[in-house]
N, C-alpha and C positions, 0 to 999 in steps of 0.2 A: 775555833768554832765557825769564822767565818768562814775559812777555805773548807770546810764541810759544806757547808751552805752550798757553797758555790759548787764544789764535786757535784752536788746532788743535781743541785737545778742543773745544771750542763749535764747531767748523766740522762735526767728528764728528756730537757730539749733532742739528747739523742735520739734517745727511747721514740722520741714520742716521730722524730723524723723518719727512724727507721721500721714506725707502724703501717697497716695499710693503707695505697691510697690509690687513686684513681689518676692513672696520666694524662687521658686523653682530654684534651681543654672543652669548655663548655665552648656550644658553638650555634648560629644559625642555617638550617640547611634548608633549599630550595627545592622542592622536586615538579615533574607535572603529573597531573592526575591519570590515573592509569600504571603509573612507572613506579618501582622499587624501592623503597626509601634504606641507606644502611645509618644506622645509629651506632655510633662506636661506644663500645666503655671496654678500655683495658686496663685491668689494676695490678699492681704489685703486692705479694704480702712480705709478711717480718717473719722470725724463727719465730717471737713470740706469739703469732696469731695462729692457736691449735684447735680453736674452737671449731663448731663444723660451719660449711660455708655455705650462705645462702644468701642470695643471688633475685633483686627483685626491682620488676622495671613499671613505673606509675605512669599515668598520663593527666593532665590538666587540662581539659578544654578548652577551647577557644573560650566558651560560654562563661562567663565565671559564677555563676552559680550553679554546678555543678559541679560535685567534688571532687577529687582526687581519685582514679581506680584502676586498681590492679590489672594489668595486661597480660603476666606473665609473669612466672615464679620457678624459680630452680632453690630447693630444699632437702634436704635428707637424699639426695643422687635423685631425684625426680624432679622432671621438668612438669608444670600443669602450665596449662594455653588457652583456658576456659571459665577467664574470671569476665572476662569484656564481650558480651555480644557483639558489637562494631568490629570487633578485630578477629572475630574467632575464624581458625583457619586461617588469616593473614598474619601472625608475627611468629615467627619464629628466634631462637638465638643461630648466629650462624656458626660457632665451634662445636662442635662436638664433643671436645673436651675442656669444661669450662673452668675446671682444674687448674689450668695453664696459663687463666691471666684475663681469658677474652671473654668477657659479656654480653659482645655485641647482640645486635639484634637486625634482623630484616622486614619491615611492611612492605608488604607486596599490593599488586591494585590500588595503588590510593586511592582515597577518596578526598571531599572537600570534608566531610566529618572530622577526616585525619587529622586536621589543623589544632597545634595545643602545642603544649611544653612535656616532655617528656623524662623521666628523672630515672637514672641510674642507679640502684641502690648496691652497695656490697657488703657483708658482713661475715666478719671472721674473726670471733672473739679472741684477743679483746678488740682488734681493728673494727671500725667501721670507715663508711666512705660512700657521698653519693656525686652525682653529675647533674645538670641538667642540657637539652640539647632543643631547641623552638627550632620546629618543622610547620612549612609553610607550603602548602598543597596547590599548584597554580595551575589553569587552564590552558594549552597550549593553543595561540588562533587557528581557528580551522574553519573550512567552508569562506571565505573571500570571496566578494563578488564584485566585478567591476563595472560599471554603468554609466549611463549618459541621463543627466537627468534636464530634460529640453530637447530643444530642436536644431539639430546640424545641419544648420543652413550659414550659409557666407552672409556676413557681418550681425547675427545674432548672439545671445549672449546666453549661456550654458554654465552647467558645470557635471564634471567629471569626478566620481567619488568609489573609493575604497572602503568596506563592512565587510569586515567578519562576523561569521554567524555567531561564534561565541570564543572568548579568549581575556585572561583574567589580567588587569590593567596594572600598569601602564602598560600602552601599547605606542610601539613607534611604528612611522608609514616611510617609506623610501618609492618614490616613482620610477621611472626610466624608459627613453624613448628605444624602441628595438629595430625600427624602420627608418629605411631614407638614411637622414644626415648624423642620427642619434643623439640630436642636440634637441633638448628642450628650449620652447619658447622663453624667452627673458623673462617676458610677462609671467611668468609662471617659477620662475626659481624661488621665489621666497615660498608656495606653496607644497613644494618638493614635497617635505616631511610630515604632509599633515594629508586626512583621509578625504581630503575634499578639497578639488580647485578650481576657479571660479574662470572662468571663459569670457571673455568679453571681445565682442566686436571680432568674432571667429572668422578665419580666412583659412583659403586651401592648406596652408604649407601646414597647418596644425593638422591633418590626417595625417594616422600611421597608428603604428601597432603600441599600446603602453603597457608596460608592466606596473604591479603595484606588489611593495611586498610590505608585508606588515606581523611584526616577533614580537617576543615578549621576552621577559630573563628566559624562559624555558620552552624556547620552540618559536616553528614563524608559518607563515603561507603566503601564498601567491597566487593573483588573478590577472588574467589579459584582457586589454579592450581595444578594439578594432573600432577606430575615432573614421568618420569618412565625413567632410564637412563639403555639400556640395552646394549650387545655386537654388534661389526658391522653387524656380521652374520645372526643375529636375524633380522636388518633392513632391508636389502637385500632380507632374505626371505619374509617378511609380505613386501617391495614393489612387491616380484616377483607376490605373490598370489594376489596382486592388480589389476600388469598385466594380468595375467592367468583370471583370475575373468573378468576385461574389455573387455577379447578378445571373452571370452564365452559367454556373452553380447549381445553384436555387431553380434557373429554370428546367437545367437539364432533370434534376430529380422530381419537379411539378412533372414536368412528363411519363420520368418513368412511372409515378405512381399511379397516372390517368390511365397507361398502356398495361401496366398490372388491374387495376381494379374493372378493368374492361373485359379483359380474359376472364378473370374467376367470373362477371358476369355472364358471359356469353357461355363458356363450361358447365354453371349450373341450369341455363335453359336448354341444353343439348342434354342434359342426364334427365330433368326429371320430365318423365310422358304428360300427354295431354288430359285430361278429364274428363271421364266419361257419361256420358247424359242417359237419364233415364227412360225420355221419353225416347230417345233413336233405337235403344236397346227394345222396348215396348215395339215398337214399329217392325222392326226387323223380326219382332219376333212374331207377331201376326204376319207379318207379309209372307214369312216363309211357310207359314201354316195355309194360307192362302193361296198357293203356289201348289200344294199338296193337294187340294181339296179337289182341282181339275180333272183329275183321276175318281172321283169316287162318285157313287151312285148315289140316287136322293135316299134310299132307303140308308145308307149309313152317314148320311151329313147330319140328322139329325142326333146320334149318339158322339158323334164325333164332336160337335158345336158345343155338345153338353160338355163334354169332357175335356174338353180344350180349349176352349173359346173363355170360358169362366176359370179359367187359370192366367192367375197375375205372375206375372215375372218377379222373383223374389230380388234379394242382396247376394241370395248366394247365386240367384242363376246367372244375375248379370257379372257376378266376378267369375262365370267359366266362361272359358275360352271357346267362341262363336267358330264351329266347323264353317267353312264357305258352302252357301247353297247352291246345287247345280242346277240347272236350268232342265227341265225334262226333257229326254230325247223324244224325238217323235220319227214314230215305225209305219210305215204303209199299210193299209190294210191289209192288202198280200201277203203280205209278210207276217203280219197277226198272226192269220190264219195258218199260214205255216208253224208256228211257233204254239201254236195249240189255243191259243187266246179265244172267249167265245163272246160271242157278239152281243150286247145290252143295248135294248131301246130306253131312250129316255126320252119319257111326255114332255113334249111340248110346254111354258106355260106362257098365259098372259101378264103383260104390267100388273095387274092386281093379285097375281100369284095362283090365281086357279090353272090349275091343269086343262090344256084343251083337249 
């Protein structure tokens, strides 16, 4: 009865060694954002696992209150990829035939969302069998900038500093002198590895070109700083000629704007005409009626005056355009006479206007 027992349990332990399982070990993987992430899960099955197979991969957030959900499912020979809005379009399995053993899977574009534990599932009655795999989404440094924060002057006290725009921590900093002697300051080796170092009592030979590079587990960047540490005097003047430079500036544009706004002035008093007055208009215009009058006989000055003389110059006569009056010719009497002209006496009168 015992060695029954014992057949059995050992027949078990077989059985149950030669069920389905999952090879690929649980693992941490590191990726940076933007980049590919592969998830392995390869399993083996037994003769006995004839059930049908289906194939399903979880995610657990960072977050831990939020639950457990479905990313992706192969069932009945149908893949769906549409349980997860965060992932949709991003995971795929990478075999084609998943038949064969391989479950993997690919995120594509990471993101920082990505961050979670993600579990393997496999089932193939009576086999079952899961994984899990903690994917950690990292920022790679980028944007670096290198600076001088003070004033590089001989014997003042500075410092020199390395910032990345963004990149997920820890971050390590490496400096390196690329000019001259390529020997870093002494004073300065304990500060090698860190994003900032501190300058004291600056002298020439610290000019020259420094590199800074600063990585992370998943990527690095690099920035240069052109250090030029020169005497006070030296500052003073390239500020003075900054000054002197700005002021000559400023002036030249006060001018040109005086020698512009001079022009449109003078422009618009050459375009528009002068204004014309009423009374000149009045004047000129009897004067020329008066000029005519020389010619006529007393017997038509009186219908003429009536008719002329009691007419005001309107709006509209003064906006037409005044013919030039000509001054009357004057003919010889001989010549009158030739031309057929016939001769009018005109009486005499006195100041008082009687006829003499």
């Amino acid at each position: 009865m015992a060695l029954l027992l014992c057949f059995v349990l050992l027949c078990g332990v077989v059985d149950f060694a030669r069920s389905l399982s999952i090879t690929t070990p649980e693992e941490m993987i590191e990726k940076a954002k933007g980049e590919t992430a592969y998830l392995p899960c390869k399993f083996t099955l037994s003769p006995e696992d004839q059930g049908p197979l289906d194939i399903e991969w979880l995610i657990s957030p960072a977050d831990n209150q939020k639950v457990d959900q479905v990313i992706i499912l192969y069932s009945g020979d149908k893949i769906y990829d549409d349980y997860y809005p965060d992932l949709k379009g991003r995971v795929h399995f990478t075999s084609n035939d998943l038949k064969s053993g391989d479950a993997s899977i690919n995120v594509t574009n990471l993101q920082l969302s990505d961050i979670g534990t993600y579990q393997c599932k496999v089932k193939k009655a009576p086999g079952v069998a899961n994984k899990k795999i903690h994917l950690v989404v990292l920022v790679k440094p980028s944007g670096a900038r290198c600076y001088v924060d003070g004033s590089e002057e001989i014997g003042s006290d500075f410092k020199i500093k390395c910032e990345p725009k963004e990149g997920s921590l820890p971050l390590q900093y490496e400096w390196q002198k690329l000019s001259d002697s390529q020997k870093m300051p002494t004073s300065w080796l304990a500060e090698m590895t860190s994003s900032v170092i501190s300058v004291k009592n600056a002298s020439s030979e610290y000019s020259g070109t420094y590199s800074c590079t600063v990585r992370n587990r998943v990527g690095s960047d690099q920035c240069l700083l052109r250090l030029n540490v020169v005497p006070r005097a030296i500052i003073g003047t390239l500020l003075a000629l900054a000054l002197i430079g700005l002021i000559i500036f400023c002036c030249r544009k006060k001018r040109r704007e005086e020698k512009y706004e001079k022009e449109v002035h003078h422009d618009i008093r050459e375009d528009v005409p002068p204004p014309k007055s009423r009374t000149s208009t009045a004047r000129s215009y009897i004067g020329s009626n008066h000029s005519s009058l020389g010619s006529m006989s007393p017997s038509n000055m009186e219908g003429y005056s009536k008719t002329q003389y009691n007419q005001v110059p309107s709006e509209d006569f003064e906006r037409t355009p005044q013919s030039p009056t000509l001054p009357p010719a004057k003919v010889a009497a001989p010549n009158l006479s030739r031309m057929g002209a016939i001769p009018v006496m005109i009486p005499a009168q006195s100041k008082d206007g009687s006829i003499v």
